[in-house]
C-alpha positions as CSV (number, residue, x, y, z in Angstrom):
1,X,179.8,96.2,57.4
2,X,179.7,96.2,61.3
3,X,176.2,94.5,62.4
4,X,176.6,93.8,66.7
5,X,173.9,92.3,69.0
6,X,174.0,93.4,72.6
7,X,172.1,91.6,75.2
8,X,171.2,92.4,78.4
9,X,173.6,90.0,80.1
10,X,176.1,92.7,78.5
11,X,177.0,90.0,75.9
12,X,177.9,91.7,72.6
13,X,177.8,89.6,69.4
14,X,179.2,90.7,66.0
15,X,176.5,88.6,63.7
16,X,177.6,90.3,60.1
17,X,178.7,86.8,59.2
18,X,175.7,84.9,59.7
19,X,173.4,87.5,58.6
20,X,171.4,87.7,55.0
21,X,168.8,89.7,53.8
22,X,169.1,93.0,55.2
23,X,166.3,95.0,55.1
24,X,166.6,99.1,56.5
25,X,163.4,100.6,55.9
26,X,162.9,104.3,56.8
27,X,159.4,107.0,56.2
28,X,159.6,110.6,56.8
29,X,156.5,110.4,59.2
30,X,154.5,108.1,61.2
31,X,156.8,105.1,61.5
32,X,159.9,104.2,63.1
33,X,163.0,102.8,61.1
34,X,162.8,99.1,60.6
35,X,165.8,97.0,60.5
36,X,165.2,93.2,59.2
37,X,167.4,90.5,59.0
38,X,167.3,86.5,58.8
39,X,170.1,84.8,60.7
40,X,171.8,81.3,60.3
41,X,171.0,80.0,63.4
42,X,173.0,76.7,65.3
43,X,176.3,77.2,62.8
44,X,179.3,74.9,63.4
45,X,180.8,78.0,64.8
46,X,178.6,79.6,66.9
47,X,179.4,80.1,70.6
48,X,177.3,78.0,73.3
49,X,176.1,80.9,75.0
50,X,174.6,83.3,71.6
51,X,170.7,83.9,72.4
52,X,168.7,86.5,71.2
53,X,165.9,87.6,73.1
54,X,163.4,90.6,72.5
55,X,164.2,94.1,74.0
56,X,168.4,93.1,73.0
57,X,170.0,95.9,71.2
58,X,170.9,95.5,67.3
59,X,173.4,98.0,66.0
60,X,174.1,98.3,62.5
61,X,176.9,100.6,60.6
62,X,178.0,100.1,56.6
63,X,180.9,102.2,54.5
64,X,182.1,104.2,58.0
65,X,178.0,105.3,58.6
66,X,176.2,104.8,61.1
67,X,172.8,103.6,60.2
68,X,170.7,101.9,62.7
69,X,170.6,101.6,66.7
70,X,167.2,99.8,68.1
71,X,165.5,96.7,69.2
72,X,164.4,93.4,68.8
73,X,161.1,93.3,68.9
74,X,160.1,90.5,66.8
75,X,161.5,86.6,66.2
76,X,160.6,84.3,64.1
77,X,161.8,80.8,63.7
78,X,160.9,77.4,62.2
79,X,162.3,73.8,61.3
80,X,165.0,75.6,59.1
81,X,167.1,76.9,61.6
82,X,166.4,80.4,60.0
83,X,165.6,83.5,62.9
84,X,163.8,86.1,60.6
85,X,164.7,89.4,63.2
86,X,162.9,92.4,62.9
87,X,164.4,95.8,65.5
88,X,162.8,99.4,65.1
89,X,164.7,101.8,66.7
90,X,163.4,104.7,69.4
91,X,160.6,106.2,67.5
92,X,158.8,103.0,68.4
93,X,158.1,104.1,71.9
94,X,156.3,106.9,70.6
95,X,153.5,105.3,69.3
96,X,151.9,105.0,72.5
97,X,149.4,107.4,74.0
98,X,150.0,110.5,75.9
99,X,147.8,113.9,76.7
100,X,149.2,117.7,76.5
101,X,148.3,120.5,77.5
102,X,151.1,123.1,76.1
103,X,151.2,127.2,75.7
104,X,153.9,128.8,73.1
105,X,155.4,125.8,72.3
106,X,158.2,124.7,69.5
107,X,158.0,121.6,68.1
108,X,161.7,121.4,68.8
109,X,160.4,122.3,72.9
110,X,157.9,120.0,72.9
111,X,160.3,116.9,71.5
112,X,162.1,117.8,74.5
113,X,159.5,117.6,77.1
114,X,158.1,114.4,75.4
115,X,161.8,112.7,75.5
116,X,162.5,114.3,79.1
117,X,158.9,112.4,80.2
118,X,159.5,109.0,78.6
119,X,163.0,108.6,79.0
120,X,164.2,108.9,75.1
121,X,167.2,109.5,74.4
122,X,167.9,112.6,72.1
123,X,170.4,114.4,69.7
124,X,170.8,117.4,67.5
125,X,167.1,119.6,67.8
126,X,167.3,122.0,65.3
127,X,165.4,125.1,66.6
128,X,162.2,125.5,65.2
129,X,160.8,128.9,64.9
130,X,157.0,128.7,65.2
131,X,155.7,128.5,68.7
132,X,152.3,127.6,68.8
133,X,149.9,129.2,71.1
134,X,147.5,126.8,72.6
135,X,148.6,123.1,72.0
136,X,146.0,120.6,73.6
137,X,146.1,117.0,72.9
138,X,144.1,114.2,74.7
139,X,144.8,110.6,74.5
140,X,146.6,111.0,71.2
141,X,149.8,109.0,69.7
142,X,152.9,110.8,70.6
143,X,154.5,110.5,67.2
144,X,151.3,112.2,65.8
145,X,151.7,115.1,69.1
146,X,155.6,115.5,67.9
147,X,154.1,115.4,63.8
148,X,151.5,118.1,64.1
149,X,153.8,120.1,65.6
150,X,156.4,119.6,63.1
151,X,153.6,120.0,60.5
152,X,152.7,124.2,62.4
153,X,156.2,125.2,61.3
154,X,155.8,124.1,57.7
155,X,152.3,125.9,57.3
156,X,153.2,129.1,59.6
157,X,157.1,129.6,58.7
158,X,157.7,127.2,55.2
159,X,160.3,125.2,56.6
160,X,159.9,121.3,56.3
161,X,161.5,119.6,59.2
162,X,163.0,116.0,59.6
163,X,162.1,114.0,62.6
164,X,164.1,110.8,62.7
165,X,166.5,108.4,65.2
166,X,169.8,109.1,64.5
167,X,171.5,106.2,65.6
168,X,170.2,106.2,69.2
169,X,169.2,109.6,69.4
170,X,165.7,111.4,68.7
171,X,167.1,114.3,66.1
172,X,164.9,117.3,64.0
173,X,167.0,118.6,61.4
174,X,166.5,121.8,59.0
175,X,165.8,121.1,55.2
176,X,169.6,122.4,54.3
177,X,170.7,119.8,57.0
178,X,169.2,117.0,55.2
179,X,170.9,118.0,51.5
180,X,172.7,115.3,50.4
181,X,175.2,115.7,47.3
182,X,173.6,113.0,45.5
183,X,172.7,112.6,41.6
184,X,170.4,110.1,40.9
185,X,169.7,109.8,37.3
186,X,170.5,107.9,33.7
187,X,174.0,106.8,34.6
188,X,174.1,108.1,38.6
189,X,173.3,105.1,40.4
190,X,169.5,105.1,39.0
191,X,168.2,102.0,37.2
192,X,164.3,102.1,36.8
193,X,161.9,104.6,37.5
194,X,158.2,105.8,37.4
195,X,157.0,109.4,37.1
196,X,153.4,110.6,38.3
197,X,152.4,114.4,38.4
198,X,148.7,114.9,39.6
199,X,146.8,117.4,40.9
200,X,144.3,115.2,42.6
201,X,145.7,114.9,45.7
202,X,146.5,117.9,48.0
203,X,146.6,121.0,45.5
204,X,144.3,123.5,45.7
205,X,144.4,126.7,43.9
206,X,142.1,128.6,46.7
207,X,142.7,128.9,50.6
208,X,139.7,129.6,53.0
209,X,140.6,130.2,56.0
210,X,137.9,131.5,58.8
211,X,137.2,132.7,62.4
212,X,134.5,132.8,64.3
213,X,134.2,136.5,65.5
214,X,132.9,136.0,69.5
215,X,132.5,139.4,69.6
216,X,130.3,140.3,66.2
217,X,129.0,136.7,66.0
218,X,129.9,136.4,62.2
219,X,132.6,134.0,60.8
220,X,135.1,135.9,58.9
221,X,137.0,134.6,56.0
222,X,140.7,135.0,54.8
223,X,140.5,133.8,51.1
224,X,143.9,133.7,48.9
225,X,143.1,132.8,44.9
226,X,145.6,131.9,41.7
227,X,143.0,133.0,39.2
228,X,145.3,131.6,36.6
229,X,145.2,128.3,38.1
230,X,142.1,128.2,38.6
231,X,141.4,128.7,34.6
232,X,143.4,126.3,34.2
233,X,142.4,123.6,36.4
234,X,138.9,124.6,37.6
235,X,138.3,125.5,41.8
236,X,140.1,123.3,43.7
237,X,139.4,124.3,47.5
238,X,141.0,124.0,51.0
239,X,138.3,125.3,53.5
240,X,140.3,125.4,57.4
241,X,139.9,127.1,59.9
242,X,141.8,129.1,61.8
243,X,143.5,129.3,65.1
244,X,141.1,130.6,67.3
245,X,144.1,132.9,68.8
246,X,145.6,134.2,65.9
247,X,145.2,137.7,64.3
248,X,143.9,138.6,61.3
249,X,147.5,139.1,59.8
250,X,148.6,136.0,61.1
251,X,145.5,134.3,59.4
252,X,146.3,135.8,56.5
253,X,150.0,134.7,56.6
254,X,149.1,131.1,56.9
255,X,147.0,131.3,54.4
256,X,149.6,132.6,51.8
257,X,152.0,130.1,53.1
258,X,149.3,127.0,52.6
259,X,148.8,128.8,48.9
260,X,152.6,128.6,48.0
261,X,152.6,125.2,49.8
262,X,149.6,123.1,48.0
263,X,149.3,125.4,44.4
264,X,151.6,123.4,42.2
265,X,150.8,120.2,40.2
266,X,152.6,117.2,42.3
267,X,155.4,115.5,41.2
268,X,156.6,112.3,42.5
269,X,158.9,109.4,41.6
270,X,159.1,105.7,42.6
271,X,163.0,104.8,41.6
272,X,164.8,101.9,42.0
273,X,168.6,102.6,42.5
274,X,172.1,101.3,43.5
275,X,172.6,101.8,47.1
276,X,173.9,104.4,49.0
277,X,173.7,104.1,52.7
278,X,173.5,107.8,53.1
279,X,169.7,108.1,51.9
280,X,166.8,108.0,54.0
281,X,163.2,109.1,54.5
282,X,163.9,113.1,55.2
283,X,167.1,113.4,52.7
284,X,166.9,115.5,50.5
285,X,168.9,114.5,46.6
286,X,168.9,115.7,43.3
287,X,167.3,114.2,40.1
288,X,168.5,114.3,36.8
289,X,166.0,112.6,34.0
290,X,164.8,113.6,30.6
291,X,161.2,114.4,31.6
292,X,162.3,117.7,33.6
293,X,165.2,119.5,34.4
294,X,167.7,118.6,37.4
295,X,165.7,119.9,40.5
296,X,166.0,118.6,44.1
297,X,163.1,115.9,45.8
298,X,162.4,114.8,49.2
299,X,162.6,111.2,49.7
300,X,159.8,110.2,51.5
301,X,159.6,106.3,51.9
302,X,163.1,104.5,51.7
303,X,164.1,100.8,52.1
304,X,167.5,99.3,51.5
305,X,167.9,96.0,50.7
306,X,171.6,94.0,51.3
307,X,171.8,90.5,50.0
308,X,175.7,89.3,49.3
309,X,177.3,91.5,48.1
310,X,174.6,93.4,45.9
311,X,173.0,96.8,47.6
312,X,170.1,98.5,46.4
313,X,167.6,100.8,47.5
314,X,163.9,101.7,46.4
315,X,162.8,104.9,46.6
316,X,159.2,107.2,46.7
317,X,160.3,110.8,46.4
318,X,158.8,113.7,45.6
319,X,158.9,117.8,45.3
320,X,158.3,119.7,47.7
């Protein structure tokens, strides 16, 4: 394990020996990565000049990964010469406010302009397809800008990007990307576990989408049904509507793609697992349990927890 703390005297201190309780927590949207640590503070051994101030630099890498780059941004400390540390990495600095005003835009384009305007630093952008046509935002969080955008390409093309810092840089990865060959199950790493399928939240068995017609002055509709689901679990109903720019095939594309998206019963697990640094929020891994056959789920939440010698990691997945 290689845990460093830069300063910005240009000091760098390699603090895996007096650190405990490590906590790397990770979500697939609207947080950044959280690294947490407690510290032995005033050893025997500890050099004169060690200080750790807010904005330093925390760097963390286990079993040859690289895991976390970011900053301190919180300190805590009391009689028991303890310093509870907590860094986030870059995604932080995008929960502040910005405005947009955009025309034909990717979300892969527009993670560019954002970093380009606020000085982020930024990696591998996988090229998203969908370019939407009029994107207007006003005095809205720039995580949730980048996070609509991200969320376009899912309803107009299918394709479920990752947003994340990868070690220092701001990184959008394609689902295949984001496959690990993981098998978490009875015997594969998995130790407890708890299985919920609902259909209460976010199925719907019938898409209405409508327009406003300008021209006619009627609202037109673009309804797609499963008859068969709903027999069998009564109407359950999205009612959107649509961009105000897009044709009726385009309407009527998005509306088949929010069908094939949202018509399925839900299926998500809560696991608790041995640790493998490799999985975060955004990874995709396969599940092997008696209740269903071996399929592949998208983590969603993910915290890892280091304490001695002993790894594990908690997990809220789910299919997608």
């Amino acid at each position: 394990m290689e845990l460093l703390l830069k300063n910005k005297d240009g000091l760098i201190w390699d603090i895996s020996g007096i650190a405990t309780d490590i906590s790397w927590k990770t979500s697939r949207s609207g947080k950044p990565a959280a690294l947490e640590l407690t510290l032995v503070n005033s050893g025997i051994y500890q050099h004169p000049k060690f200080a750790i101030h807010n904005g330093d630099i925390l760097q963390f890498r286990r079993d040859n990964v690289n895991v976390f780059y970011g900053f301190v941004f919180s300190l805590d400390t009391g009689a028991s010469q303890e310093i509870k540390l907590t860094a986030y990495d870059q995604v932080r600095y995008l929960l502040g406010n910005g405005s947009y005003v955009l025309q034909n835009v990717t979300a892969s384009e527009l993670i560019t302009k954002i970093a380009k305007d606020y000085g982020l630093q930024t990696g591998v952008l996988d090229s998203a397809g969908y370019k939407i046509p009029s994107l207007i935002e006003d005095n809205k969080k720039l995580l949730d800008i980048i996070m609509g955008a991200i969320g376009s390409e899912l309803q107009f093309n299918g394709q479920l990007l990752a947003f994340y810092d990868d070690f220092g840089k701001l990184t959008l990865r394609k689902p295949q990307a984001m496959l690990l060959n993981i098998i978490l199950g009875a015997g594969h790493l998995l130790y407890d576990y708890s299985l919920k399928k609902s259909i209460d939240d976010d199925t719907y068995n019938t898409i209405f989408l409508y327009k406003d017609n300008e021209e006619t002055g009627k609202r037109e509709f673009f309804p797609v049904t499963d008859q068969e689901n709903v027999a069998r679990w009564g109407l359950l109903q999205l009612y959107q509507k649509a961009d105000d720019k897009a044709n009726a095939a385009q309407i009527q594309e998005k509306a088949a793609n929010l069908l094939k998206l949202h018509n399925r019963e839900k299926l998500s697990l809560s696991v608790q697992a041995i640790g493998d640094i490799r999985v975060r929020a955004g990874s995709f891994i396969y599940v092997l349990l008696e209740d269903f056959d071996t399929q592949v789920f998208l983590v969603d939440q993910c915290s890892h927890k280091i304490t001695g010698g002993e790894h594990t990691m908690s997990l809220d997945i789910k299919v997608v």
